[in-house]
N, C-alpha and C positions, 0 to 999 in steps of 0.2 A: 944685531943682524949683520952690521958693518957692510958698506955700501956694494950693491950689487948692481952691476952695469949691464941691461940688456939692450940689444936693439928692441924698435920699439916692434918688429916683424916679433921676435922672442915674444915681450911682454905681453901681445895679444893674443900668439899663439896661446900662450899660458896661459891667461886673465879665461878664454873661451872654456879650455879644457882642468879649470880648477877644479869637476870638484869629479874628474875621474884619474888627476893623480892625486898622489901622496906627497900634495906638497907642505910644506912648514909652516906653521900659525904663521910665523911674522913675513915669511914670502907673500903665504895669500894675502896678508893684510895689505901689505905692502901694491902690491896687484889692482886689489879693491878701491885701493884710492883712500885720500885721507879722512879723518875721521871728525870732523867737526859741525859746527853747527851753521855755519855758512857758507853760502850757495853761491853759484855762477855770479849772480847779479847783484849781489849784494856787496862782492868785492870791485869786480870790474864790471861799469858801468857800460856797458857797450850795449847797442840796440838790439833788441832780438831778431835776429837775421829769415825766422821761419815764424808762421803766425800760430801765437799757444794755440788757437782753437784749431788746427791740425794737429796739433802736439798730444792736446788733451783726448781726443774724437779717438787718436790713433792707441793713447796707452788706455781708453776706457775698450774698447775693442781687443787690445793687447794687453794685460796687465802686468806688470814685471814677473818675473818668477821667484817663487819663494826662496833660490838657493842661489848664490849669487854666479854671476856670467849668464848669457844665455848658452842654451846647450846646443842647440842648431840653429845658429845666427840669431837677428834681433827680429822680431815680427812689427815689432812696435815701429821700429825704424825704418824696414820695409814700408809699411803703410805712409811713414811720413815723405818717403822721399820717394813715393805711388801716385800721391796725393799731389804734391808740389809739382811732377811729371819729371822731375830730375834721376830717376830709375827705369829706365825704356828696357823692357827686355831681359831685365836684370845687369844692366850695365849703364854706368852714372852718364850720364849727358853732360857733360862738361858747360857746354852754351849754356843749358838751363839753368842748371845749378849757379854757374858766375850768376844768373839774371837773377833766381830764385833770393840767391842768397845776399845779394848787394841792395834787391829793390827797396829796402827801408834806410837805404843807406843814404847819409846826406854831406857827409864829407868824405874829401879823396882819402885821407889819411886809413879810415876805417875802410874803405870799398878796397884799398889797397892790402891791410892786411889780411879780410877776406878772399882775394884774389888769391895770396901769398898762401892762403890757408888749404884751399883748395887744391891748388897746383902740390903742395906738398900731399896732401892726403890721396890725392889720386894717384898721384906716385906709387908711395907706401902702399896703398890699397890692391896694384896692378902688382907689385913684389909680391906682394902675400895671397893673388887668387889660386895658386895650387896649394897653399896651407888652408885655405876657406874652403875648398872642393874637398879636402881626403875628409876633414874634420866630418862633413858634409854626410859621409858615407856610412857612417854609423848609425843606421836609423833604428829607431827601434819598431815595432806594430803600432800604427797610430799616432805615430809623431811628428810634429809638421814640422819642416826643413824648409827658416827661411834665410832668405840671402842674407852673409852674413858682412859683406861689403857694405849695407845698409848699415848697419850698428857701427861697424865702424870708421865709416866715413863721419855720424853726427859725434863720437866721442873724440875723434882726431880731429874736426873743424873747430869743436868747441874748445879743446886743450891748446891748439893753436892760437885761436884768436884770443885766449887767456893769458898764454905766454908772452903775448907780443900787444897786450892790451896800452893801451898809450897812458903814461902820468897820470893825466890829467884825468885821465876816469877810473884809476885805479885805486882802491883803498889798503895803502899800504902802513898806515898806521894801525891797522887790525890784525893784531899776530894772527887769529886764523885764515888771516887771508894771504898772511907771507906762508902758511904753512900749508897752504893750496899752492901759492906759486914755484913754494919749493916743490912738492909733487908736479907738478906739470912740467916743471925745467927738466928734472928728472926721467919720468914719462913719458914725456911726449901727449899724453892723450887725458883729458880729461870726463869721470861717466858723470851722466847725467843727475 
């Protein structure tokens, strides 16, 4: 495939609308994120920033979609970041979210790169709302159109505080775990 360098504005455009282009087995693979058998937490030890049982409440309400991306924003991540009150109006509350997202925090080191994590994603996030809006506009009869800044503010927090997860709680003697870090170095954003 030989290495393909998108902004990460590109990769989500693209990751959103995989499966109404024509794009190549090993782009979309590539898009989808890597293919292993371990998970966020099993590499990097870092405390869970949002509590599963919002997490869970939210994707039994929302279930993933059988075809990968969501097609009009994430629903599931809407409801979490609803729930937590860090989505007022459809636009992330920056205050809440720092508080949302730090309160299980117990050292500066971590609260820090959650801080770090945020301020980039809402960045990013604020670049990319008129690619979220046109995408947006495609609706079909009966489709529900959620905000798609929700999905990926938790794939861009979480791919963040991956990349910059500290030594000491990182399991870097697990080749699938250097071969998550290499996607995320890469990407920028890590899915769920």
């Amino acid at each position: 495939m030989g290495k393909i360098t998108l902004s990460i504005r590109a990769q989500i455009v693209s990751f959103v609308n995989l499966n109404h282009l024509g794009l190549s087995k090993s782009l979309r693979q590539s898009l989808e994120g890597p293919k292993t058998t371990k998970k966020f937490a099993d590499c990097c030890k870092f405390p869970e920033t949002i509590d599963d049982a919002i997490f869970e409440k939210c994707e039994k309400d929302f279930p993933r979609p059988q075809t990968p991306g969501p097609k009009k924003g994430c629903c599931m991540s809407e409801c979490v970041l609803n729930a937590t009150g860090i989505l007022v109006n459809k636009v992330i509350d920056k205050a809440v979210a720092e508080i949302v997202f730090t309160a299980k925090l117990t050292n500066g080191t971590e609260k820090k790169i959650v801080k770090d994590a945020l301020e980039y994603c809402i960045k990013e996030g604020a670049n990319m709302k008129d690619d979220f809006d046109e995408m947006a506009k495609d609706v079909v009869p009966g489709e529900v159109v959620c905000n798609m800044i929700s999905g990926f503010m938790i794939i861009c927090i979480r791919g963040q505080i991956y990349k910059n997860c500290p030594s000491e709680k990182y399991s870097k003697d697990v080749a699938e775990c250097v071969t998550i870090k290499n996607y995320v170095e890469k990407c920028g954003f890590l899915l769920p």
